[in-house]
C-alpha positions in Angstrom: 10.2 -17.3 -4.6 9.1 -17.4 -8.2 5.3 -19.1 -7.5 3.7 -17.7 -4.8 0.0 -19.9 -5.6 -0.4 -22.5 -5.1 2.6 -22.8 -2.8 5.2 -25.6 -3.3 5.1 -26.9 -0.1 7.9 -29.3 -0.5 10.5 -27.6 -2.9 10.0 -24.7 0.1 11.1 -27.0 2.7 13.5 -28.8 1.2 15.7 -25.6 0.6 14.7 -24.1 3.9 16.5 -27.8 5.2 19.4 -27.0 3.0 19.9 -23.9 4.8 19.2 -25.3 8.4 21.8 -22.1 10.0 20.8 -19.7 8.5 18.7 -16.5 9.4 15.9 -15.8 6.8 14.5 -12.6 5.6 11.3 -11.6 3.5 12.5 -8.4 1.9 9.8 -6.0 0.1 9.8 -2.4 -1.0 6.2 -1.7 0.1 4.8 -1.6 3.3 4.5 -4.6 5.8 0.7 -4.6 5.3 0.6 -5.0 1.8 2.4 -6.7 -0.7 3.1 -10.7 -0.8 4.3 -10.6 2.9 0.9 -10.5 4.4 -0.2 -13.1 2.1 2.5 -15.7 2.9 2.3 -15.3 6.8 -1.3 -15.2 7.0 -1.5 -18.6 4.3 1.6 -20.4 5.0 2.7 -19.2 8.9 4.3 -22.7 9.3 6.5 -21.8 6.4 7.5 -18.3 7.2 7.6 -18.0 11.4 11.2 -18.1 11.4 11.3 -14.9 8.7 12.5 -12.0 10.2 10.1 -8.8 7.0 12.5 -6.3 6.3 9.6 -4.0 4.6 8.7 -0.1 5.4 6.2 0.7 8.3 2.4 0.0 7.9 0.7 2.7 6.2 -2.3 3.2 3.7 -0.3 3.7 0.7 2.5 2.2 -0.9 4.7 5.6 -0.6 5.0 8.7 0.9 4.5 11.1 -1.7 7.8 12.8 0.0 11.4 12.0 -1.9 13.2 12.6 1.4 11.0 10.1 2.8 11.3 7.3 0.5 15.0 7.4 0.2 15.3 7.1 3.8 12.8 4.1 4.2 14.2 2.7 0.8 17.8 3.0 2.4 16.1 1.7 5.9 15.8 -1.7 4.1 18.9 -2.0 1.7 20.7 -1.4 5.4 18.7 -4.0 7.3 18.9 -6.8 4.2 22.7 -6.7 4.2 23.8 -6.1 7.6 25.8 -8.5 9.3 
């Protein structure tokens, strides 16, 4: 998504139609509580219900503050986006 406010309703369902099979994903770096993730499902549920969040746990900051930690999370969701 390139426009995030105001949504584009129509554009949004259009694709999503275009794509009827399909499995969607909203895939994001920081945690699931933060970040547009939140925003989307709490503004446009409707939209976004049949989005499965590939994002790291909820926590109270965006990182870990340990490397080992990141990578693992960060490799977490690079595994999860392209499984198949």
């Amino acid at each position: 998504l390139e426009q995030l406010y105001p949504f584009a309703q129509k554009p949004f369902q259009k694709l999503k139609k275009s794509y009827a099979k399909a499995e969607f994903y909203w895939v994001q770096e920081e945690p699931i509580n933060m970040g547009y993730w939140y925003h989307l499902f709490t503004r446009e549920h409707e939209n976004f219900k049949d989005f499965t969040p590939v994002t790291r746990p909820i926590s109270a900051t965006p990182a870990t503050g340990y490397s080992q930690s990141h990578l693992k999370e960060q490799n977490d969701i690079l595994e999860k986006s392209f499984k198949k």
